[in-house]
C-alpha positions, 0 to 999 in steps of 0.5 A, spaced: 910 037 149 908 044 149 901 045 151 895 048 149 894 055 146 889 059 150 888 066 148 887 070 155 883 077 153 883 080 158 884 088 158 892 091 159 894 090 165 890 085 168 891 079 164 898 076 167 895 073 175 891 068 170 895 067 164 901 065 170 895 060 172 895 058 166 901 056 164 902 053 172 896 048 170 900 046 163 897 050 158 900 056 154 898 062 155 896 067 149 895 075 151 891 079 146 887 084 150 879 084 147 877 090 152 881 097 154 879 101 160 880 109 160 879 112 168 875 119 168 881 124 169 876 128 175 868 127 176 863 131 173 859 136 177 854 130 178 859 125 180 861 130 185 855 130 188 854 123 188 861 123 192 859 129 197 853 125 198 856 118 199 854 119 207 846 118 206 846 112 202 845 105 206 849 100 200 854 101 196 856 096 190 862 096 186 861 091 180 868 089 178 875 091 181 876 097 175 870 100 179 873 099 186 880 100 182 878 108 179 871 109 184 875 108 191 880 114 188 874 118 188 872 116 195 878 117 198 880 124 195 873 126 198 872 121 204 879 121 207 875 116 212 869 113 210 863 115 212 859 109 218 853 105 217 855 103 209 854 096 206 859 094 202 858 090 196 862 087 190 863 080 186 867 075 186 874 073 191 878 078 188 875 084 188 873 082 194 879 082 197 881 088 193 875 092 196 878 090 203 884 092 202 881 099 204 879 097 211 872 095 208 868 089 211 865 086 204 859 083 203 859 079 197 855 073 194 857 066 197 857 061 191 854 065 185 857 071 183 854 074 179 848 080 178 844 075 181 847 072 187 849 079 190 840 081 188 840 074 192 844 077 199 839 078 204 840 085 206 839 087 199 832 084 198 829 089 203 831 095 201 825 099 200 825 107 200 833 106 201 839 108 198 843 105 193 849 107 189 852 103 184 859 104 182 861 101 175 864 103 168 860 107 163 854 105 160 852 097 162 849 093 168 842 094 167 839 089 170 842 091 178 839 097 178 833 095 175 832 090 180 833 094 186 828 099 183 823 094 182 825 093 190 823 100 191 830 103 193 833 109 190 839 107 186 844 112 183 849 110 178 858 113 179 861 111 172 868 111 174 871 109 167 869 108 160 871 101 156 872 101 149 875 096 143 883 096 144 887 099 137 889 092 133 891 093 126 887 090 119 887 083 121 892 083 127 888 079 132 887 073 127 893 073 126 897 073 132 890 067 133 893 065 128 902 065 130 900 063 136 896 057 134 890 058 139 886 053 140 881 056 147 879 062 147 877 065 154 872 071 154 870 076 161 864 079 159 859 079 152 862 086 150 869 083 150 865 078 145 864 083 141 870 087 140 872 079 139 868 078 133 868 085 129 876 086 130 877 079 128 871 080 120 868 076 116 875 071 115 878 071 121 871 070 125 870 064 121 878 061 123 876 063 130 870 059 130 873 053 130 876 054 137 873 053 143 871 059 147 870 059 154 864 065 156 862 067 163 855 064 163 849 062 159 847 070 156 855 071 154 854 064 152 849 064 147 851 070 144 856 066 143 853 061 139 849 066 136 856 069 132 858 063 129 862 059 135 860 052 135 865 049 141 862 053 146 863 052 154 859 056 160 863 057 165 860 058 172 862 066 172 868 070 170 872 070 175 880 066 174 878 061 178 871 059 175 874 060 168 880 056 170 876 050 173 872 051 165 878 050 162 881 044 165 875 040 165 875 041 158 876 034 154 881 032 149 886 039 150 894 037 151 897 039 157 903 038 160 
């Protein structure tokens, strides 16, 4: 028997190690992706800076693996050996090992792997009159930085690449929910939910609130809740193991 339908969102490219995952616990994996990034083709003058800069600053942080993916390809160009005395930071076990592909030592957040277990690491709770450059896509995490203000550091932002809503068709997703028969529906991040919910519409939204959606915390899970999804499960953070771990102890779902 086949198992269940999960629809895995996310953006092109970066969908496959999970859904393989998917598949090898007994589930099928369905892909749509919900969210589409897009590098910048080459820094702006104050990107540049921030760049030629990176030297004067005592902490970096990467804030998911497009960032380390799109912001180290900067770095390199201008630092073909990265300057000493940097902390380097990222979350969760992927974009951890994806940042020490570069010959990088990493620090990241033991359990919690959020904003707000990195905000809890030792060495960034002491950073008064120190220098901070978030690496991360256009717009968004708001909270690390204000966070770290508030702890009196000076924090810069390097927007490497920008998100957006993929291109569906009138109705495309909730048909190919539909074709597909998907019955768990698995989301990274609040914006991806509401990409979700303004390609789905009026009708599709209200099929698609029958699935079980699966969100990476409590802040993405009651937006969630609040557009109409009423089977709402938190997994602990974003990352495939977490979200895996959410997904097979959900009860009463076919597998093989």
């Amino acid at each position: 028997m086949a198992g269940t339908s999960v629809l895995v969102t996310r953006p092109e490219g970066q969908a496959r190690e999970l859904g393989e995952r998917i598949a090898a616990a007994g589930f099928r994996p369905v892909y749509a992706p919900l969210m589409a990034i897009e590098a910048f083709p080459e820094p702006s003058t104050e990107q540049r800076q921030l760049l030629l800069d990176l030297c004067h600053f005592e902490h970096v942080i990467f804030v998911s693996r497009n960032a380390i993916r799109h912001g180290m390809a900067w770095i390199e160009d201008f630092w073909p050996q990265l300057p000493a005395g940097i902390q380097w930071y990222t979350v969760g076990s992927s974009s951890a090992a994806a940042l020490a592909a570069y010959g990088i030592d990493v620090r990241q957040p033991e359990s919690d792997m959020t904003s707000e277990g990195l905000l809890a690491l030792r060495s960034l709770s002491a950073v008064q009159g120190q220098r901070v450059l978030i690496v991360k896509g256009e717009g968004g995490r708001a909270h690390l930085r204000e966070t770290l203000q508030a702890r009196g550091a000076r924090v810069e932002e390097l927007e490497v690449y920008r998100r957006s809503r993929p291109a569906y068709g009138p109705g495309e997703l909730a048909q190919r929910m539909a074709s597909g028969e998907v019955r768990v529906v698995l989301l990274s991040s609040g914006e991806a939910l509401d990409n979700m919910v303004s390609l789905l519409g009026t009708s599709g939204l209200e099929r698609a609130s029958q699935c079980t959606l699966v969100a990476p915390g409590a802040r993405v899970a009651a937006a969630a809740s609040a557009a109409g999804f009423t089977r709402v499960v938190e997994a602990q953070n974003a990352t495939d193991d977490a979200m895996l771990a959410a997904l097979c102890a959900l009860p009463g779902l076919a597998s093989n």
